[in-house]
C-alpha positions as MATLAB code, in Angstrom:
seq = 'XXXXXXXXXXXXXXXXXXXXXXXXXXXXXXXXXXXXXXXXXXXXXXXXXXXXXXXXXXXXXXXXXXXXXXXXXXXXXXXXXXXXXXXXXXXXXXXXXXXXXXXXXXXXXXXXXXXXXXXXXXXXXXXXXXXXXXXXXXXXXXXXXXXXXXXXXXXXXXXXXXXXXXXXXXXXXXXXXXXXXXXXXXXXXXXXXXXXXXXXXXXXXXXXXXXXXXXXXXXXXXXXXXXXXXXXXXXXXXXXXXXXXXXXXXXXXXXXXXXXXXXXXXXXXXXXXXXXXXXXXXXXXXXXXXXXXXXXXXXXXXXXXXXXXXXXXXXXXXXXXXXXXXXXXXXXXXXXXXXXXXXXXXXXXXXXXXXXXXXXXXXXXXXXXXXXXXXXXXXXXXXXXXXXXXXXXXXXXXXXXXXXXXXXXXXXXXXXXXXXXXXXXXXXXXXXXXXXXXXXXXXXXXXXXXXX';
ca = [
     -65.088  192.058  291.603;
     -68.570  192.256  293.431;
     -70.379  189.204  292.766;
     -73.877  188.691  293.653;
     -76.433  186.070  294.299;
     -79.675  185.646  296.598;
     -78.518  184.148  300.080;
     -81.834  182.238  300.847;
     -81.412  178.616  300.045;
     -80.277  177.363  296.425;
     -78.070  174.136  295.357;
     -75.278  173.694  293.101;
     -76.297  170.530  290.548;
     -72.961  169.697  288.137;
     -73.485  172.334  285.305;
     -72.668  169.867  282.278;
     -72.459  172.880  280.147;
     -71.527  170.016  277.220;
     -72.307  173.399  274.309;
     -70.482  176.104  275.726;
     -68.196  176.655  273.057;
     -70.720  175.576  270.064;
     -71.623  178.615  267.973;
     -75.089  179.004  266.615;
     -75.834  176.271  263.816;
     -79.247  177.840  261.270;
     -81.801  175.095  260.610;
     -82.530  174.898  257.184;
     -85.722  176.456  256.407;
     -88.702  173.844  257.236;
     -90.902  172.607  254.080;
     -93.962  171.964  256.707;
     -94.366  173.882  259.750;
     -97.166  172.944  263.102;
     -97.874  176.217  264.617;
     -99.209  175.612  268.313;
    -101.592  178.312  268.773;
    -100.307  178.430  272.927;
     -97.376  179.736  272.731;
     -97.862  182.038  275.854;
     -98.832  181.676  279.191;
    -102.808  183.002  279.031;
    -104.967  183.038  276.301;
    -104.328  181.109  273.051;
    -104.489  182.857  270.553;
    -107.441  182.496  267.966;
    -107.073  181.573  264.058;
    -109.427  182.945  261.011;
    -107.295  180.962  258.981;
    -108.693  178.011  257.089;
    -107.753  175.046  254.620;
    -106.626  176.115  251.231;
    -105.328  179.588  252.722;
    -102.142  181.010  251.360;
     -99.959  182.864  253.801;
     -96.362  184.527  253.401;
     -93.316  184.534  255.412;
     -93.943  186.665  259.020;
     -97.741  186.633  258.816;
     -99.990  186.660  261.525;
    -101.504  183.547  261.395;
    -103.095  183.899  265.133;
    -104.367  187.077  266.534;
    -104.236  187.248  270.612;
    -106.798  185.594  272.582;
    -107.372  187.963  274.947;
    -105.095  190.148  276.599;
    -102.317  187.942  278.062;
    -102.270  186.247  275.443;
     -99.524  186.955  271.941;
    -100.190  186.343  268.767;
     -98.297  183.879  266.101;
     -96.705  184.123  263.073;
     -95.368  181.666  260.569;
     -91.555  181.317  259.480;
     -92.363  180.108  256.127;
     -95.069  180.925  253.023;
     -97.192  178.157  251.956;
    -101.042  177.091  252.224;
    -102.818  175.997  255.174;
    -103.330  172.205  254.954;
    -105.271  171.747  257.920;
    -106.897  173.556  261.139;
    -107.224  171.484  264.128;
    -105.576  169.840  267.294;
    -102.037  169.742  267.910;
     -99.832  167.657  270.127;
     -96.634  168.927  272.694;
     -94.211  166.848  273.210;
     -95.281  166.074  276.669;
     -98.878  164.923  275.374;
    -101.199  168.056  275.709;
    -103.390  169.069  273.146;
    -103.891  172.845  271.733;
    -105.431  174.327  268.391;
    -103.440  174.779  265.738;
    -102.275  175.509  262.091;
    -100.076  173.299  259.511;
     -98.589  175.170  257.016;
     -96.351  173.674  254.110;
     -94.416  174.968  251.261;
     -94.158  174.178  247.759;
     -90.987  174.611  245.975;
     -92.084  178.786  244.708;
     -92.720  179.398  247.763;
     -89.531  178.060  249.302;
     -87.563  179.966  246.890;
     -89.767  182.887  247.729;
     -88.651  182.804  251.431;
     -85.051  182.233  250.957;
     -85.005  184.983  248.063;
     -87.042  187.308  251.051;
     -84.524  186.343  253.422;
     -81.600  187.454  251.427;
     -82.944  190.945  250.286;
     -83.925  191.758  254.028;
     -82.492  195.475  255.470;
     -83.446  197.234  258.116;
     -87.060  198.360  258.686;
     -85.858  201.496  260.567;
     -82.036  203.165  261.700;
     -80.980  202.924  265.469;
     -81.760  206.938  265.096;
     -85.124  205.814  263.875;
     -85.894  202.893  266.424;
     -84.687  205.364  269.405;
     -87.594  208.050  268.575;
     -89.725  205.749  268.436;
     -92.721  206.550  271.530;
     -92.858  204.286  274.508;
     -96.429  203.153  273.196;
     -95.444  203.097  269.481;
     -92.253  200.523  270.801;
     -94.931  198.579  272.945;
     -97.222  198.250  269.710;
     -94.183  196.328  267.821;
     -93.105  194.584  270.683;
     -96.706  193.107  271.077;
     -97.694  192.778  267.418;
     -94.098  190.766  266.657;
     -95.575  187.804  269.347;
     -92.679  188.147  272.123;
     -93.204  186.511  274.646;
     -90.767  185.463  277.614;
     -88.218  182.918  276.453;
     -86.890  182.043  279.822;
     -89.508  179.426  279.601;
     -92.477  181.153  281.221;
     -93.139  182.531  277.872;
     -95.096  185.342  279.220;
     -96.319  188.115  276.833;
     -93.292  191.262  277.135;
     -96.438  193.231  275.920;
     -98.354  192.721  279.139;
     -95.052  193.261  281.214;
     -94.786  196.532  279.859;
     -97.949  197.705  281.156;
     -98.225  196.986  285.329;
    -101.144  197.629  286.845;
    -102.220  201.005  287.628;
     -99.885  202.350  290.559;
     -97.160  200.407  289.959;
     -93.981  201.803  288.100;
     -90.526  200.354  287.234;
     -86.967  201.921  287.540;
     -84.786  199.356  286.197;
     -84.613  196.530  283.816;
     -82.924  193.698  285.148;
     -81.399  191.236  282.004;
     -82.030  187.337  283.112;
     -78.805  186.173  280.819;
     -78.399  183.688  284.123;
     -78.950  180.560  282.430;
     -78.812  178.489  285.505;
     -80.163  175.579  284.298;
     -77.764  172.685  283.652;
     -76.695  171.853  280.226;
     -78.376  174.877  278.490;
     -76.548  177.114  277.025;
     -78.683  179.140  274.505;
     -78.516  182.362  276.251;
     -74.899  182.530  276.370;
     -74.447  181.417  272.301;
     -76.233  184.432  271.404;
     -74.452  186.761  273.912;
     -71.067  185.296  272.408;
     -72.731  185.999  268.732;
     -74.861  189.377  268.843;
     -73.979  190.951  271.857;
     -74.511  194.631  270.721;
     -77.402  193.741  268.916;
     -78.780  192.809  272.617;
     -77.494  196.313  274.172;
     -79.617  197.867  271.768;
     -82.641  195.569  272.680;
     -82.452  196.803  276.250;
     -82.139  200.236  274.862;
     -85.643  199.894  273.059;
     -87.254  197.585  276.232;
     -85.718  200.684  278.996;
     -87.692  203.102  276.666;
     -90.461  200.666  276.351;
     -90.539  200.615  280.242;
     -89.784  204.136  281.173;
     -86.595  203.447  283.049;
     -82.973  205.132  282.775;
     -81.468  201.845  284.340;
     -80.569  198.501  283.077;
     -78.586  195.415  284.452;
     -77.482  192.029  282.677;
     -77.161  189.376  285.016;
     -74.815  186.590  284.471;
     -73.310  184.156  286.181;
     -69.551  183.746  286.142;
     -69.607  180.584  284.557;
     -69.717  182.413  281.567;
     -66.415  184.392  281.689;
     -66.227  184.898  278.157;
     -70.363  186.193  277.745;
     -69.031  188.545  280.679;
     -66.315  189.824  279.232;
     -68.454  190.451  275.655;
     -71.445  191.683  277.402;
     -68.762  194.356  279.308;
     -67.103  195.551  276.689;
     -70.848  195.944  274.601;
     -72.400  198.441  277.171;
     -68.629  200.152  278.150;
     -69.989  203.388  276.368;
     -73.076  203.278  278.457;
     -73.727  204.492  281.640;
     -76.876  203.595  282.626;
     -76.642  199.620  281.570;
     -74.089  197.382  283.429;
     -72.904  193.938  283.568;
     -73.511  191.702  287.198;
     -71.557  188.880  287.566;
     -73.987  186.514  289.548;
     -72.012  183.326  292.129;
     -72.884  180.205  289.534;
     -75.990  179.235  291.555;
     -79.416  177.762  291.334;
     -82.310  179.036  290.387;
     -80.236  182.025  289.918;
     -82.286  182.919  287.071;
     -85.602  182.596  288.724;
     -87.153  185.748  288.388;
     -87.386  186.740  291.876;
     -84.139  185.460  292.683;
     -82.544  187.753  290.700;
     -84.769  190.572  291.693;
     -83.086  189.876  295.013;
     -79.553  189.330  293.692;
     -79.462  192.353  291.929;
     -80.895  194.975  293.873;
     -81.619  193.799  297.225;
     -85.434  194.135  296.817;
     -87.777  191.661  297.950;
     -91.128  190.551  296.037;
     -93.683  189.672  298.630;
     -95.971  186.580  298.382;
     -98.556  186.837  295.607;
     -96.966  190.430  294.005;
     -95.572  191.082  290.632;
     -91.816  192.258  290.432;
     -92.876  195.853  289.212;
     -94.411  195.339  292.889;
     -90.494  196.404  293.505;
     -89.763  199.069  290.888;
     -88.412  196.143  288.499;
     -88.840  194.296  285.118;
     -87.125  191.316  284.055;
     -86.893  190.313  280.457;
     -84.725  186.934  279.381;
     -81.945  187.644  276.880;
     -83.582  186.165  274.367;
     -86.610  188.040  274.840;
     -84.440  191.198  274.665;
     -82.826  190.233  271.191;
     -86.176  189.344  269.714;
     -87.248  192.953  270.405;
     -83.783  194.301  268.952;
     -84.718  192.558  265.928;
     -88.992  193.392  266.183;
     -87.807  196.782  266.329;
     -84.930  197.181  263.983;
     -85.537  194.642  261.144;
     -89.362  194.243  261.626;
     -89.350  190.940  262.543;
     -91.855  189.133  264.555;
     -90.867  185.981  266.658;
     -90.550  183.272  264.222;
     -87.304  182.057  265.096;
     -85.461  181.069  268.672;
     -81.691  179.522  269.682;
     -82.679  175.880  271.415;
     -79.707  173.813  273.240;
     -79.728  169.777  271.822;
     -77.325  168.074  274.419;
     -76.721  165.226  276.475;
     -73.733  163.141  277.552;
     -74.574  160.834  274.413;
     -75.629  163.082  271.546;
     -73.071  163.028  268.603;
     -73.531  166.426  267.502;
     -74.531  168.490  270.695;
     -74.945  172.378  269.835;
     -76.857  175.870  269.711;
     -79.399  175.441  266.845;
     -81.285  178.958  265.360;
     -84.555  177.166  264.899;
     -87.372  178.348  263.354;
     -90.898  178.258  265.302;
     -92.875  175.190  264.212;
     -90.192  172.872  263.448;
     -90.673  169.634  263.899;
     -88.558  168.323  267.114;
     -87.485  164.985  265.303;
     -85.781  167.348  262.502;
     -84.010  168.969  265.395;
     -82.925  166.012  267.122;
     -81.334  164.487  263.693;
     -79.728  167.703  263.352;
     -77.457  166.798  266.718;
     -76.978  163.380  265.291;
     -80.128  161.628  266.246;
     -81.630  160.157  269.042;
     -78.863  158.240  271.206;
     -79.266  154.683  271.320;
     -78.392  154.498  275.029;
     -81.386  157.303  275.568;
     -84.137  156.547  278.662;
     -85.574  160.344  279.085;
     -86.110  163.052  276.653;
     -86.424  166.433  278.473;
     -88.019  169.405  276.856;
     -86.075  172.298  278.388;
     -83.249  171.661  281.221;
     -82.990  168.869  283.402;
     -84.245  170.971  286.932;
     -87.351  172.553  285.238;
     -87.958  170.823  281.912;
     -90.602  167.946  281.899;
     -89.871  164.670  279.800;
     -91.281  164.669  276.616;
     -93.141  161.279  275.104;
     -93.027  162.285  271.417;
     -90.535  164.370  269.125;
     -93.335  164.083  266.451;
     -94.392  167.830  268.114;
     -94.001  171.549  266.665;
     -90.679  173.570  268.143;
     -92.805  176.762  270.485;
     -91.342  180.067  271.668;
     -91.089  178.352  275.086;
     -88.650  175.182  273.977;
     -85.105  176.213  274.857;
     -83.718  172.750  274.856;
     -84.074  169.282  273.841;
     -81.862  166.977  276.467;
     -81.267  162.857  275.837;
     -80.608  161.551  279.516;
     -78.920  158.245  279.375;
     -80.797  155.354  280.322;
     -78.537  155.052  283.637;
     -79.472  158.942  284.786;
     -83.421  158.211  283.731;
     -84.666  156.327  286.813;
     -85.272  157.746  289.830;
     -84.584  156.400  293.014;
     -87.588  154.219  294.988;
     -88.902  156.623  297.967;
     -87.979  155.551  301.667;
     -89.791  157.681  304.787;
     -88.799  160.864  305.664;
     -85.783  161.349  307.675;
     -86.866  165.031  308.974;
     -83.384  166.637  308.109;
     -84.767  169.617  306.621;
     -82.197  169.371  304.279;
     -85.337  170.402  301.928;
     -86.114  173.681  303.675;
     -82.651  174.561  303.305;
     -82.759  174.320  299.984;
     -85.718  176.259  298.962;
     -85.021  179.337  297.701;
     -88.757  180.384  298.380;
     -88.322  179.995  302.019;
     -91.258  177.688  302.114;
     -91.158  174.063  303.987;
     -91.506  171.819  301.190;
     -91.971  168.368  303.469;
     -95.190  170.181  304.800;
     -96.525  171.324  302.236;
     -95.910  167.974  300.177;
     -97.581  165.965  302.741;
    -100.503  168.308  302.906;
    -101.151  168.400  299.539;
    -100.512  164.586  298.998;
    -103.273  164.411  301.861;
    -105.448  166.779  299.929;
    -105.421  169.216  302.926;
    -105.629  171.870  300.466;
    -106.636  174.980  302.537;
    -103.654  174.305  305.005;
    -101.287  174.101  301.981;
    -102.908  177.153  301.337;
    -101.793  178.977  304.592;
     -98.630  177.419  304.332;
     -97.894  179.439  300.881;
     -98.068  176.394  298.580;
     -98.969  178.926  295.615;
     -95.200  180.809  296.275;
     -93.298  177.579  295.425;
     -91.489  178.039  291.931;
     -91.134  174.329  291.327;
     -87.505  174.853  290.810;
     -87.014  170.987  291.920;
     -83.964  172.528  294.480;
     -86.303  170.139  297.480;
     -86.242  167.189  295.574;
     -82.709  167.402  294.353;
     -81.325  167.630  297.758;
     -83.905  165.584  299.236;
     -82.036  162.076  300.815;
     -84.757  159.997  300.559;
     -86.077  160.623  296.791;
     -89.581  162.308  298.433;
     -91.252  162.917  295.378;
     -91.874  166.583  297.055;
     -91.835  168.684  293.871;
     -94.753  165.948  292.257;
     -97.007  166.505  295.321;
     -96.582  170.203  296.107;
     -97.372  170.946  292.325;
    -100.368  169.476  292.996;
    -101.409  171.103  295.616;
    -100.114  174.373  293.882;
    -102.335  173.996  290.575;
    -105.445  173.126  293.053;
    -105.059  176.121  295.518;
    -104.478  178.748  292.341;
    -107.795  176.556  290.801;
    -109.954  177.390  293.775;
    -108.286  181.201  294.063;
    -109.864  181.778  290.595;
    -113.624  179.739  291.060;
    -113.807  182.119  294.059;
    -113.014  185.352  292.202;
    -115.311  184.651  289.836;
    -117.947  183.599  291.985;
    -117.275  187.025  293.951;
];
């Protein structure tokens, strides 16, 4: 069997797939819910709503901001009780809504829940338009759930020019310890086929691939036998590697194309949607739902009830976490996401997003790192980066504030996978500088296009 991967750089970090074999566990429906009004990368989106309001079950309770932007909908019925700031769990701030429920409307919701069918057939869905399927998919709020959380609206709709032939499936899931993706490939895997059916109509292309990586013989083997009947959507078993599921990583994987610096993948001919994103569209499409729900990963060496919890959007992340058992008492980081890419959160008194794919309780002896010595000038960094980019350099330039020659040395292309600082011998806090320079270099790109 052909297996593929990108060859450029890339590391193999222990996989500590702890939930592999956990099935998806339902939250109980939330009494109170905090609905962050960021949910996607670009615009937040805006709010009419105020105190005293009553909403129901799937209601839009935030309309885009602008055009990347999505807009966000509420799992539960209840009233408004307030219309303010927000906290994440890594300490930003954002607008947003808190809705609670009384005991009607809780017994509304679960009696809604239980009479739901099907808004339209698979006959019905199918003849849908390409802008009519575009409409629901941007009106149900999905956004990338990957992590980027970037609106699959927008994605549908390159830039004038530009077209896509083929949908590439990110079921990759390369980050350690997560293993969300795969639960619901394991639970609804035709469910998904016919999500890619809708998104390759939504796109205009008459070829999709799902990409996973053969850690996950039996999602393989599921996924297979789901599309067998189809002949333009396949299965690619990817070599276990990351960032495997890094979006141009895959691009590369999969077909050999390569997105230059600064361009978008339909640069390429190609669209990549997360799993997850693809089964929220399945069920935007089919059962008219908008994205109120998401599967999150709660794991760590420690917890006492690891699993795959269906979580609905604006759940408190202390609920979650006593769902797996509690918080360990042995625990020294909380990461919001994976342990390569996720950023360590300081409160669990924060709302559940579209974006959260995974709670993770480090021990205290994995939480420190190690104290920086010099640079040995290995290059065991370069080697590493799956961007191609010299990550000592443009750390110590950015460190040093030398922002235009972090500039000309591509700082904006790294991906902040974390593959430099993992391999790095001498704990260079690479990743910490270069995003630095990064955020300041994309800061000044934008002052100078609007001053232009």
């Amino acid at each position: 069997m052909k297996k593929f991967t990108f060859r450029k750089g890339g590391i193999h970090p222990p996989q500590d797939k702890l939930t592999a074999e956990k099935g998806i566990v339902d939250m109980p429906l939330p009494s109170k819910v905090v609905l962050s009004l960021s949910q996607s990368i670009g615009v937040p989106a805006v709010t009419s709503l105020k105190k005293g309001d009553k909403v129901r079950r799937g209601d839009m309770v935030g309309q885009p901001g602008g055009f990347v932007s999505a807009p966000v909908h509420t799992p539960i019925s209840g009233t408004v009780v307030s219309v303010g700031t927000v906290t994440s769990p890594t300490g930003m701030f954002s607008n947003g809504i808190v809705i609670e429920a009384d005991e009607n409307d809780h017994r509304a919701d679960l009696q809604m829940i239980g009479d739901m069918t099907f808004v339209r057939s698979e006959a019905e869905a199918l003849a849908l338009s390409k802008e009519q399927l575009i409409d629901i998919i941007g009106n149900a709020g999905i956004v990338g759930l990957g992590g980027a959380t970037f609106p699959t609206k927008v994605k549908l709709l390159p830039p004038e020019g530009m077209k896509a032939d083929i949908l590439i499936v990110n079921a990759a899931e390369c980050e350690p310890y997560l293993t969300c993706d795969e639960a619901i490939m394991l639970e609804q895997p035709r469910e998904i086929v016919e999500g890619v059916r809708y998104l390759m109509k939504a796109a205009a292309v008459d070829k999709a691939v799902i990409a996973i990586e053969d850690n996950k013989p039996r999602a393989i083997e599921t996924m297979t036998q789901a599309v067998h009947s189809f002949d333009n959507i396949t299965v690619a078993t990817c070599r276990t590697k990351y960032p495997q599921g890094s979006e141009k990583q895959l691009i590369k994987a999969v077909t050999g194309r390569e997105v230059a610096s600064g361009a978008l993948p339909v640069s390429v001919g190609a669209i990549v949607d997360n799993v997850a994103t693809v089964l929220a569209v399945y069920h935007a499409v089919r059962w008219g739902l908008p994205l109120i729900e998401r599967v999150v990963t709660v794991t760590g060496p420690s917890v006492s009830n690891p699993g795959n919890y269906r979580v609905p959007v604006g759940t408190t992340l202390s609920t979650l976490a006593d769902m797996a058992g509690g918080i360990p008492d042995d625990t020294g980081k909380i990461i919001i996401g994976g342990p390569m890419m996720g950023k360590a959160a300081i409160t669990l008194d924060s709302p559940a997003t579209k974006g959260v794919s995974g709670i993770l309780f480090l021990p205290e002896s994995q939480s420190h790192r190690r104290v920086p010595t010099p640079c040995v000038r290995c290059a065991k960094c370069v080697d590493a980066c799956p961007m191609g980019l010299e990550p000592y350099l443009i750390s110590i330039l950015s460190a040093q504030s030398r922002f235009d020659e972090a500039d000309s040395n591509h700082v904006a292309d790294c991906i902040e996978c974390g593959s430099c600082m993992y391999t790095c011998p001498s704990a260079r806090p690479l990743l910490d500088n270069i995003r630095v320079g990064k955020s300041t270099v994309l800061a000044r790109r934008r002052a100078k296009k609007i001053m232009n």
